[in-house]
ZAFIDO-745228 format. One record per residue (C-alpha): x, y, z; residue number from 1. Coordinates in nm, 3 decimals, decimal comma. Layout:
BEGIN
         x         y         z   resi
         X         Y         Z    NUM
...
% end
This chain:
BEGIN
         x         y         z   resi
    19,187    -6,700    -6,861      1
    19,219    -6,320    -7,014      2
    19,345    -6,280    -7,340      3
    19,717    -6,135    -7,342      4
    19,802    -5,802    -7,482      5
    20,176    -5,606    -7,535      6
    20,115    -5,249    -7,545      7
    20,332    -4,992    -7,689      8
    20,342    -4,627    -7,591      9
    20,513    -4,380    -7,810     10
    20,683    -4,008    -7,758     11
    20,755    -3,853    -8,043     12
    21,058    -3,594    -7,893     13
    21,441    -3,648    -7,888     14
    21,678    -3,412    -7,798     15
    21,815    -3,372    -8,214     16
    21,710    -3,577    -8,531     17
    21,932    -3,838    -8,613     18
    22,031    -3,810    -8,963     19
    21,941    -4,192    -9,021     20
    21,643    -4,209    -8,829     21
    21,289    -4,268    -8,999     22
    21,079    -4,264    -8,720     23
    20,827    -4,015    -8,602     24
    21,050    -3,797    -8,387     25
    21,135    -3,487    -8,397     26
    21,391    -3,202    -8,146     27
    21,245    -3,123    -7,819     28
    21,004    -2,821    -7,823     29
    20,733    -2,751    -7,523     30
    20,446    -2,953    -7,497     31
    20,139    -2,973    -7,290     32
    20,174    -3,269    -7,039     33
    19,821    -3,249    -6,914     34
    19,647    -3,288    -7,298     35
    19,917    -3,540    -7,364     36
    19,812    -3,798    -7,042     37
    19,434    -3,696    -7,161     38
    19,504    -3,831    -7,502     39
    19,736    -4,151    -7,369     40
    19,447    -4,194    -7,074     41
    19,208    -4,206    -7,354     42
    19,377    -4,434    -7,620     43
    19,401    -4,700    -7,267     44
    19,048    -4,634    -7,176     45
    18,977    -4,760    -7,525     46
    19,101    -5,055    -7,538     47
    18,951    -5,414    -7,425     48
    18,940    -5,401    -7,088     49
    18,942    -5,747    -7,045     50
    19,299    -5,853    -7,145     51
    19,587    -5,911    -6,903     52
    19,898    -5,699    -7,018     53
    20,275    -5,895    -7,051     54
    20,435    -5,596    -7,125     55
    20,488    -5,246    -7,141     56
    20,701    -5,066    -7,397     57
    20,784    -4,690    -7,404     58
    20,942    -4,601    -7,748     59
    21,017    -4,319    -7,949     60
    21,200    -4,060    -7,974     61
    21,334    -4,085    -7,702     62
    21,140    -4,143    -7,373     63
    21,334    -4,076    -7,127     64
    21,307    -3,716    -7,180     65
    20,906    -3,763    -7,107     66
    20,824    -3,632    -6,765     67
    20,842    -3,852    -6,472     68
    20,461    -3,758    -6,403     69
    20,364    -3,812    -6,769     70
    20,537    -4,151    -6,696     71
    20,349    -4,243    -6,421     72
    19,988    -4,139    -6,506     73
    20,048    -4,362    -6,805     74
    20,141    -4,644    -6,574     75
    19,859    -4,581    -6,342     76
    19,616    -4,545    -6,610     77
    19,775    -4,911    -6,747     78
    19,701    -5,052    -6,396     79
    19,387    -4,895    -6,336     80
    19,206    -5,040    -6,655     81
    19,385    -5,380    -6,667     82
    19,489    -5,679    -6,531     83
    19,909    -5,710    -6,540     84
    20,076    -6,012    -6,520     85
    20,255    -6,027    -6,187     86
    20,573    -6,077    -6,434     87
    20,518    -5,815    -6,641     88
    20,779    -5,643    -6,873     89
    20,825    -5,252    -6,880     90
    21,107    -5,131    -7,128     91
    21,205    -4,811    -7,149     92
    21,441    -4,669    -7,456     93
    21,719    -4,387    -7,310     94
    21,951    -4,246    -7,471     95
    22,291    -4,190    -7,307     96
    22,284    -3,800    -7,273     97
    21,911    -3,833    -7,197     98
    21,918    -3,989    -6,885     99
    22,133    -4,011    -6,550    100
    22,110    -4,282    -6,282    101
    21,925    -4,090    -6,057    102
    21,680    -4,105    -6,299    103
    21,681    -4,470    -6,359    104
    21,638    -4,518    -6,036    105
    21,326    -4,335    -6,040    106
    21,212    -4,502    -6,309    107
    21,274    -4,840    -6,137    108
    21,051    -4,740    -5,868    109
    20,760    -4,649    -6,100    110
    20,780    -5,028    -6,240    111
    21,028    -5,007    -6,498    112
    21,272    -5,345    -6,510    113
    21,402    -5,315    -6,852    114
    21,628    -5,046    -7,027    115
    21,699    -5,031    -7,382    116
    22,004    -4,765    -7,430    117
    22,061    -4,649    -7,769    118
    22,446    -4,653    -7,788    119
    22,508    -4,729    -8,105    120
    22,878    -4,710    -8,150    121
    23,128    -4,713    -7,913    122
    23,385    -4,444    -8,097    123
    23,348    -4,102    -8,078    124
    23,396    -4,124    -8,418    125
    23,120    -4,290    -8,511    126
    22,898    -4,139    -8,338    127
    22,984    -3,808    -8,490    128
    22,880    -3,922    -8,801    129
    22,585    -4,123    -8,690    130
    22,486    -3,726    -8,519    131
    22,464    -3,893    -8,200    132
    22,489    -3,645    -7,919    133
    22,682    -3,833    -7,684    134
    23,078    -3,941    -7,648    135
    23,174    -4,304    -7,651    136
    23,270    -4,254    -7,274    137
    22,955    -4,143    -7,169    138
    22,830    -4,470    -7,334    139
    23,059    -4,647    -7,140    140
    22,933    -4,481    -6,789    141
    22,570    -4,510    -6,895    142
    22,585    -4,861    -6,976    143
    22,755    -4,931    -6,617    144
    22,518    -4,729    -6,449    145
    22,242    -4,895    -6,565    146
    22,381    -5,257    -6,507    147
    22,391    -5,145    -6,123    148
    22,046    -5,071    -6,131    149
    21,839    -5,285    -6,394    150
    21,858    -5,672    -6,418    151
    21,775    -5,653    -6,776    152
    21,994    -5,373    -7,022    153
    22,041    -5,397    -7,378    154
    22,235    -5,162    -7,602    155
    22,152    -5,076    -7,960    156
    22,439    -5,092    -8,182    157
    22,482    -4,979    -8,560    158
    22,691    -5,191    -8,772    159
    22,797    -5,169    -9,183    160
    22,885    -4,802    -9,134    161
    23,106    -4,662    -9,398    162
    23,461    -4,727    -9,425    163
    23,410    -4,979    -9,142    164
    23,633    -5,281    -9,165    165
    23,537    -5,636    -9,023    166
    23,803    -5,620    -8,794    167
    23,701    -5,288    -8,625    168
    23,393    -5,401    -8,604    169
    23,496    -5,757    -8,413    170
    23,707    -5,508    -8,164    171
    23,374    -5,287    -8,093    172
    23,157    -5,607    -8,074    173
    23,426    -5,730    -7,806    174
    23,410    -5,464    -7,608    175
    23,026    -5,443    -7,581    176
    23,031    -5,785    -7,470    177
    23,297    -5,733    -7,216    178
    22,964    -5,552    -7,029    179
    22,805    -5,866    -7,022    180
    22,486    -5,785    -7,036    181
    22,186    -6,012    -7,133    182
    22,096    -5,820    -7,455    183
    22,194    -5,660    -7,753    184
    22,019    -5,463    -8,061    185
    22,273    -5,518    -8,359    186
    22,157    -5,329    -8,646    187
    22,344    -5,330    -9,023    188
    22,290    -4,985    -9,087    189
    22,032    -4,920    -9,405    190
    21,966    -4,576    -9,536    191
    21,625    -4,529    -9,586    192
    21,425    -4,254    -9,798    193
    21,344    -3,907    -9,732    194
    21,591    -3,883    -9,423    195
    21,929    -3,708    -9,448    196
    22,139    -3,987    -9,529    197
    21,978    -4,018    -9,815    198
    22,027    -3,674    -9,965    199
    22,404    -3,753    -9,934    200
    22,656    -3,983   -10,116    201
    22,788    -4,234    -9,889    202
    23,022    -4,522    -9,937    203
    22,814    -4,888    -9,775    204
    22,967    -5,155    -9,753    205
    22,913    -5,369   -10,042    206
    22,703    -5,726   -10,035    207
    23,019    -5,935    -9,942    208
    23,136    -5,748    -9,650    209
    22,780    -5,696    -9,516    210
    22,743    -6,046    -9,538    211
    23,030    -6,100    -9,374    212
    22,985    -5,847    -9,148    213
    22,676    -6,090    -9,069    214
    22,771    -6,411    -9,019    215
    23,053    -6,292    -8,793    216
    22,833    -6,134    -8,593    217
    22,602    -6,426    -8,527    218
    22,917    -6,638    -8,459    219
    23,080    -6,361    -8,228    220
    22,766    -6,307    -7,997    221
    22,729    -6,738    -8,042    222
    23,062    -6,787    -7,875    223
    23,002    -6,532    -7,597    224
    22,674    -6,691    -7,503    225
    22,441    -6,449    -7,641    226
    22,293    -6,627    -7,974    227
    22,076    -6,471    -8,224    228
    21,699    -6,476    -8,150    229
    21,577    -6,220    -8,433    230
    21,764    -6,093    -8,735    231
    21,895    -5,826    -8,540    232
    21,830    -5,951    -8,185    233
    22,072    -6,140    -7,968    234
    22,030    -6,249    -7,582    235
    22,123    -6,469    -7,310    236
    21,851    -6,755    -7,295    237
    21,561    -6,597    -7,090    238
    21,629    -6,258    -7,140    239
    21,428    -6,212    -7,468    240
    21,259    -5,874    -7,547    241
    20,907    -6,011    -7,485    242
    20,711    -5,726    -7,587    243
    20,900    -5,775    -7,918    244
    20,842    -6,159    -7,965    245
    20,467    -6,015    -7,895    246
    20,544    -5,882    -8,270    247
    20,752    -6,125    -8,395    248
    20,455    -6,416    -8,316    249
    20,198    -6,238    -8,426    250
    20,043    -6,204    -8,101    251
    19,771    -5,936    -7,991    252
    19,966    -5,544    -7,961    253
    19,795    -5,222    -7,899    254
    20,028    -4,884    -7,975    255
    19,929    -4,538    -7,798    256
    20,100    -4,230    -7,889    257
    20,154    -4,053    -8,232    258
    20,196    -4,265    -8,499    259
    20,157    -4,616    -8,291    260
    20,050    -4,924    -8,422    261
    19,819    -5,221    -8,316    262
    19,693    -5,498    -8,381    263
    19,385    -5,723    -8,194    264
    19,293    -5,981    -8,385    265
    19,193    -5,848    -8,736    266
    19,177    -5,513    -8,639    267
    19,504    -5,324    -8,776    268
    19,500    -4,958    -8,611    269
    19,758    -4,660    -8,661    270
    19,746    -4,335    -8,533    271
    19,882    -4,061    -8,716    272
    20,241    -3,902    -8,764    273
    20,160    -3,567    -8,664    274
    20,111    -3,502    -8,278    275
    19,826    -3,212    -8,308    276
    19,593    -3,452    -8,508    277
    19,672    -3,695    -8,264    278
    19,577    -3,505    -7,975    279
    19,264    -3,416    -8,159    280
    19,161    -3,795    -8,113    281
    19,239    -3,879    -8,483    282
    19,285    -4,213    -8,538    283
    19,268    -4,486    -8,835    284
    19,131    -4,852    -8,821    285
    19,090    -5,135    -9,078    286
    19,033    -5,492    -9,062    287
    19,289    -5,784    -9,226    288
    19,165    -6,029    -9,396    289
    19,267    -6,383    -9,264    290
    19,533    -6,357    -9,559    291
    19,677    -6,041    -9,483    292
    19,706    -6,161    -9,135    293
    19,891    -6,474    -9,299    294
    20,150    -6,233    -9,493    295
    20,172    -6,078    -9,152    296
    20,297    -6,389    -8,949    297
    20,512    -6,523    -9,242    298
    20,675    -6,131    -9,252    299
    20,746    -6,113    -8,895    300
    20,781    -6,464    -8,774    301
    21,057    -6,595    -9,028    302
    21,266    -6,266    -8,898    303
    21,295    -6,518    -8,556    304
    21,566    -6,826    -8,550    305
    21,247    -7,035    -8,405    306
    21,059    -6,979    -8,725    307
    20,685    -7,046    -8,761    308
    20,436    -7,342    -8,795    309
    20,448    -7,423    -9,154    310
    20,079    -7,531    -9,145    311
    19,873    -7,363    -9,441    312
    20,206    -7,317    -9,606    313
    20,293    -7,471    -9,947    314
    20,486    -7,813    -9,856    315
    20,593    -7,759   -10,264    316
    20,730    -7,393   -10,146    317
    20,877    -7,558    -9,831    318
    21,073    -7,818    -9,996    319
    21,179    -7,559   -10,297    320
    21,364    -7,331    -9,954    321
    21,472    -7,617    -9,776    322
    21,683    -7,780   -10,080    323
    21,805    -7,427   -10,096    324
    21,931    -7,395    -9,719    325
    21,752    -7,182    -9,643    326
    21,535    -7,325    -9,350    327
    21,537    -7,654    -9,168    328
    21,290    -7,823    -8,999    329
    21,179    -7,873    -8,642    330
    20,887    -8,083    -8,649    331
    20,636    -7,861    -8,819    332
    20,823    -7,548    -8,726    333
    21,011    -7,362    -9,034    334
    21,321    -7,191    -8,937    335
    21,586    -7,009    -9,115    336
    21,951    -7,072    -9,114    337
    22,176    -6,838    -9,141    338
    22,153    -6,826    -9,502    339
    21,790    -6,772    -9,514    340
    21,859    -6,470    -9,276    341
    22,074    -6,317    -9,503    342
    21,815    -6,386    -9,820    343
    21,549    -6,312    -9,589    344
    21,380    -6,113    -9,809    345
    21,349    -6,330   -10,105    346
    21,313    -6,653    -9,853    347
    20,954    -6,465    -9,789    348
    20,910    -6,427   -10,109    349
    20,915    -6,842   -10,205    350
    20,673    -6,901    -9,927    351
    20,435    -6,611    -9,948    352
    20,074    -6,742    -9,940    353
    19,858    -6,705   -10,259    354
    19,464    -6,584   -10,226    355
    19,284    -6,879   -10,302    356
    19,029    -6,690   -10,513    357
% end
């Protein structure tokens, strides 16, 4: 039986910079779509060829905006070198004023089954601070278009925003979920360094109403039938991102594109953040050791509500979180509660592995 592999492919253009993004993106300029399949054609010839692929992920940016021909010699290329599970999973991330449903139809016929729209508030509002592009409405119409044409949709949604009240934030969450679709990205926003939130003074929320924020989320998307799966993850049972439980369990990933990561076995790779170097083949590679890789599964896996095996961890460390409700156990699974989700951070911390040496 081959070895499975998720594999990630990244375009780095949008059609503006979101003022809270940290990504690698950047505004649309021209590009050159035949050196960019060469380089993606290359990074797949690369790669073990003896692996059988579970699922597809185009990320960015914003893909949608890469052209349909780009999409499908990528696609080709994927089915060309590798065996593809007859089940396979291809996402693709839109966003709502970078894509139509004529196009989604087209991209259904070149294979793709899963869309990932990046709404992320449902006021126009909001989204003019966020420097989204789009208008709550055209949200809404995106959202239904895709729903008539993909069995699997999941919207990205930013929560925590300044001067945003639990109880707005219950009437946006309500009317997401009156789309009743199988997935949802809900995200606390967090301002991270060097991008233009960060220059500026903004109000957050403080700790009490984020955790609030929280926990009412979990229990809001719990009572609609969509529990939490990941920190920031929830779905209807069997509709789970699995290119991003590929992640989450430590699992074999390969990343293409400018600034992709990967990860096959030991082997960590990253390509670069600049798209010239990466089109000039330029790319980096260094191998774990076993306890990196450990730091690894215990930094992704705990982020799940299914946990990880505790063997190899500290049964001292375990019982120190458990007494502090933070995790409970499922035979030798740890998993966090809802506490240790909210002190995820410092949950890690108690049950990060020491080098034996």
């Amino acid at each position: 039986m081959k070895k499975q592999l998720a594999l990630y492919c990244h375009w780095p253009y949008c059609l503006s910079k979101c003022p809270y993004c940290d990504f690698y993106s950047m505004p649309c300029r021209s590009w050159d779509e035949a050196a960019f399949l060469k380089r993606y054609r290359a990074e797949i010839e690369a790669l073990p060829a003896k692996r059988e692929i579970t699922s597809i992920f185009f990320g960015g940016g914003t893909p949608s905006l890469m052209p349909l021909t780009l999409t499908e010699g990528i696609l080709n290329a994927v089915y060309t070198r590798f065996s593809v599970a007859q089940d396979v999973e291809i996402s693709m991330e839109a966003n709502p004023d970078a894509i139509d449903q004529e196009k989604m139809m087209v991209f259904k016929k070149l294979g793709i089954n899963r869309l990932s729209l990046g709404v992320q508030a449902l006021s126009d509002e909001a989204l003019h601070f966020l420097g989204r592009r789009h208008t709550a409405e055209t949200a809404r119409r995106r959202i239904k278009e895709a729903s008539a044409v993909f069995d699997i949709v999941s919207i990205d949604l930013m929560y925590a925003r300044p001067g945003q009240t639990v109880r707005m934030w219950e009437a946006e969450l309500k009317e997401a979920l009156s789309f009743n679709l199988p997935h949802y990205s809900l995200y606390q926003l967090t301002i991270e360094d060097k991008t233009p939130f960060a220059r500026r003074s903004l109000t957050m929320p403080d700790d009490e109403t984020a955790r609030d924020l929280f926990l009412r989320t979990i229990n809001q998307m719990d009572r609609a039938g969509v529990p939490l799966y990941e920190v920031s993850n929830f779905a209807r049972p069997g509709f789970e991102c699995r290119h991003n439980q590929a992640y989450w369990r430590s699992q074999d990933y390969a990343g293409i594109g400018p600034s992709a990561h990967g990860r096959i076995g030991l082997t960590a790779t990253e390509n670069p953040r600049d798209v010239a170097a990466w089109l000039a083949g330029e790319r980096f590679e260094t191998e774990l050791t076993p306890l990196e890789k450990e730091e690894e599964r215990l930094l992704m896996g705990l982020r799940q509500r299914e946990g990880i095996d505790a063997t190899g961890i500290s049964p001292t460390a375990v019982q120190s979180v458990l007494q502090k409700g933070w995790i409970v156990r499922k035979g030798n699974r740890i998993c966090p509660t809802n506490e240790g989700l909210l002190m995820l951070n410092s949950l890690i911390l108690d049950l990060w592995p020491q080098d034996p040496a």
